[in-house]
C-alpha positions as CSV (number, residue, x, y, z in Angstrom):
1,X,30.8,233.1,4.1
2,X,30.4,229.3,4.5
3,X,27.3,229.7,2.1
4,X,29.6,231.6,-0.8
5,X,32.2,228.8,-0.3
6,X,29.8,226.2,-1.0
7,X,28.4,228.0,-3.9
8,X,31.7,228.4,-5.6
9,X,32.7,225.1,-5.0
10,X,29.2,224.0,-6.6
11,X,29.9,226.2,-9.7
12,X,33.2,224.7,-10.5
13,X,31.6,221.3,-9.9
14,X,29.3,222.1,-12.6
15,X,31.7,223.6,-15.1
16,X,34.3,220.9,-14.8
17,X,31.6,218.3,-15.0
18,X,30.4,220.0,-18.5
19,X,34.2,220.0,-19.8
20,X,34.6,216.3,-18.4
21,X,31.4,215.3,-20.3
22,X,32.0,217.3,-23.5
23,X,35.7,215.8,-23.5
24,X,34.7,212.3,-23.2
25,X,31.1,211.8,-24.6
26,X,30.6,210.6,-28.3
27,X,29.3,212.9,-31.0
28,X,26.6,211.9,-33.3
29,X,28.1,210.1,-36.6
30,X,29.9,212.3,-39.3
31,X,30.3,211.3,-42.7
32,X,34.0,211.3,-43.3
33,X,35.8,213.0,-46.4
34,X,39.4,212.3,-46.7
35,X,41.2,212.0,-50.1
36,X,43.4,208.7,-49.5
37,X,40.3,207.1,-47.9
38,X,37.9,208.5,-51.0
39,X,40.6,206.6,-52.8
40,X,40.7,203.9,-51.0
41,X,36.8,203.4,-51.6
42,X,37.0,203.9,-55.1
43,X,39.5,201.6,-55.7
44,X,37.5,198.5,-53.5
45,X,34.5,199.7,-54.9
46,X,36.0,198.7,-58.5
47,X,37.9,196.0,-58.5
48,X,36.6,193.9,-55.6
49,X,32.7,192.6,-55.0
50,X,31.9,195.1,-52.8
51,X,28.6,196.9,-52.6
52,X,29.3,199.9,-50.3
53,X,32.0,201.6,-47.8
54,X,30.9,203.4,-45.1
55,X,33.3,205.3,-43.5
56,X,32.1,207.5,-40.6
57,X,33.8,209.6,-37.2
58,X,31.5,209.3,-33.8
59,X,34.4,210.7,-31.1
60,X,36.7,209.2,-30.4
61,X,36.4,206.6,-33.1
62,X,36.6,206.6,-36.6
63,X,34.3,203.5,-38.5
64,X,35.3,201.6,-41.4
65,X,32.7,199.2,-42.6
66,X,32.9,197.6,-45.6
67,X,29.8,195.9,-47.0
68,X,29.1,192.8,-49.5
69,X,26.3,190.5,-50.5
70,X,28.2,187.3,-49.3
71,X,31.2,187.1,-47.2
72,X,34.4,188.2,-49.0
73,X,37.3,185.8,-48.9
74,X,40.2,185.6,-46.8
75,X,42.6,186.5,-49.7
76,X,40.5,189.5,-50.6
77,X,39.6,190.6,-47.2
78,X,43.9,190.8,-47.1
79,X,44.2,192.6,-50.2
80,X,41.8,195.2,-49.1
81,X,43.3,195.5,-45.6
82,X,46.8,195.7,-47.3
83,X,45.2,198.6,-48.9
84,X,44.1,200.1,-46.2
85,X,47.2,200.0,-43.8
86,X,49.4,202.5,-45.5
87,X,46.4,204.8,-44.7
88,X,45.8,204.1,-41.0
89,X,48.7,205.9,-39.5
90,X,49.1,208.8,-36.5
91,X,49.4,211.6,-39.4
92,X,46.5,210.6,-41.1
93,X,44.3,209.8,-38.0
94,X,45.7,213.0,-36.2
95,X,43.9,214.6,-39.8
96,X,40.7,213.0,-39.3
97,X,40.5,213.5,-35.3
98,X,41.6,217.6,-35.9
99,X,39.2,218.0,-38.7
100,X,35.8,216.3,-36.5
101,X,37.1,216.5,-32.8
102,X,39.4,219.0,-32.3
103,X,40.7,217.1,-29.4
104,X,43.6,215.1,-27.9
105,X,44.1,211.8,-30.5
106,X,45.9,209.8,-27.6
107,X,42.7,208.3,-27.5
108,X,41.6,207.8,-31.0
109,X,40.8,204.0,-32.3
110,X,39.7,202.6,-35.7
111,X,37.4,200.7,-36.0
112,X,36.7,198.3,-39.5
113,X,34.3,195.8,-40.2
114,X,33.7,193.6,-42.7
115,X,29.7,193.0,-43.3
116,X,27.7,190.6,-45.5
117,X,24.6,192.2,-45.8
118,X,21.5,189.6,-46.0
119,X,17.5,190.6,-46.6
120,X,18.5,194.8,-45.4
121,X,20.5,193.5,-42.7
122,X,24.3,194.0,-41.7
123,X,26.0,190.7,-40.2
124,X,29.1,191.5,-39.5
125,X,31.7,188.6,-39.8
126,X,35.0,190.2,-39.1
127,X,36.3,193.3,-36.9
128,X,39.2,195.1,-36.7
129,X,40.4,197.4,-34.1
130,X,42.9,199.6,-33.8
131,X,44.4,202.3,-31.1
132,X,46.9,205.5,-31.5
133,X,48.5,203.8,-28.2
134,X,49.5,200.9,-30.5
135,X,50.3,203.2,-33.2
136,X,47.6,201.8,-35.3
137,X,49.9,198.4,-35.7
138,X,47.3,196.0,-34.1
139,X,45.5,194.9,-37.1
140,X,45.1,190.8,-35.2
């Protein structure tokens, strides 16, 4: 009896150690598609002297980096985070975390950072992050 007990117990040791570690481990990076961000890229991609946006999911976080041959300015580094805010909100991120999580968003964040990319090499010069528990309003 003592033997089945301590099997059992074993067993759901196991199992809830699997769900813990599937619930909280990262995923490998996804390439996110998402129209107002595809917008959003577009539109820096255009009008501002930026060479690339990379904008990728690896639970629970969602990366933003935006990539230039020399560092971008204060004032346009505003504009394009002006440009951006409308988009980082709870119904948006709730969107993105559904579409490549499919888990609880209370513990989503947002990463963004602003690169200056040098002989191959990202040096990143500015980062942003932001939580669902500030309601994506922490943009320091």
């Amino acid at each position: 009896m003592k033997k089945a007990i301590k099997l059992i117990i074993t067993i759901i040791s196991i199992i809830a150690m699997y769900f813990a570690f599937d619930y909280f481990s990262v995923t490998s990076p996804k390439r996110v598609k998402f129209h107002q961000l595809d917008e959003f890229r577009q539109e820096v991609l255009e009008n501002y002297n930026v060479s690339e946006i990379d904008m990728y999911f690896s639970r629970p976080i969602l990366f933003i980096e935006i990539n230039s041959e020399e560092k971008l300015t204060n004032e346009i580094r505003n504009e394009i985070i002006e440009k951006l805010k409308p988009i980082i909100n709870k119904t948006n991120m709730d969107i993105i975390s559904e579409k490549y999580w499919g888990k609880d968003t209370s513990l989503f964040y947002v990463r963004i950072y602003f690169n200056e990319i040098k002989e191959n090499t990202k040096i990143k010069y500015l980062e942003i992050e932001l939580s669902q528990s500030k309601d994506y309003k922490d943009w320091n």
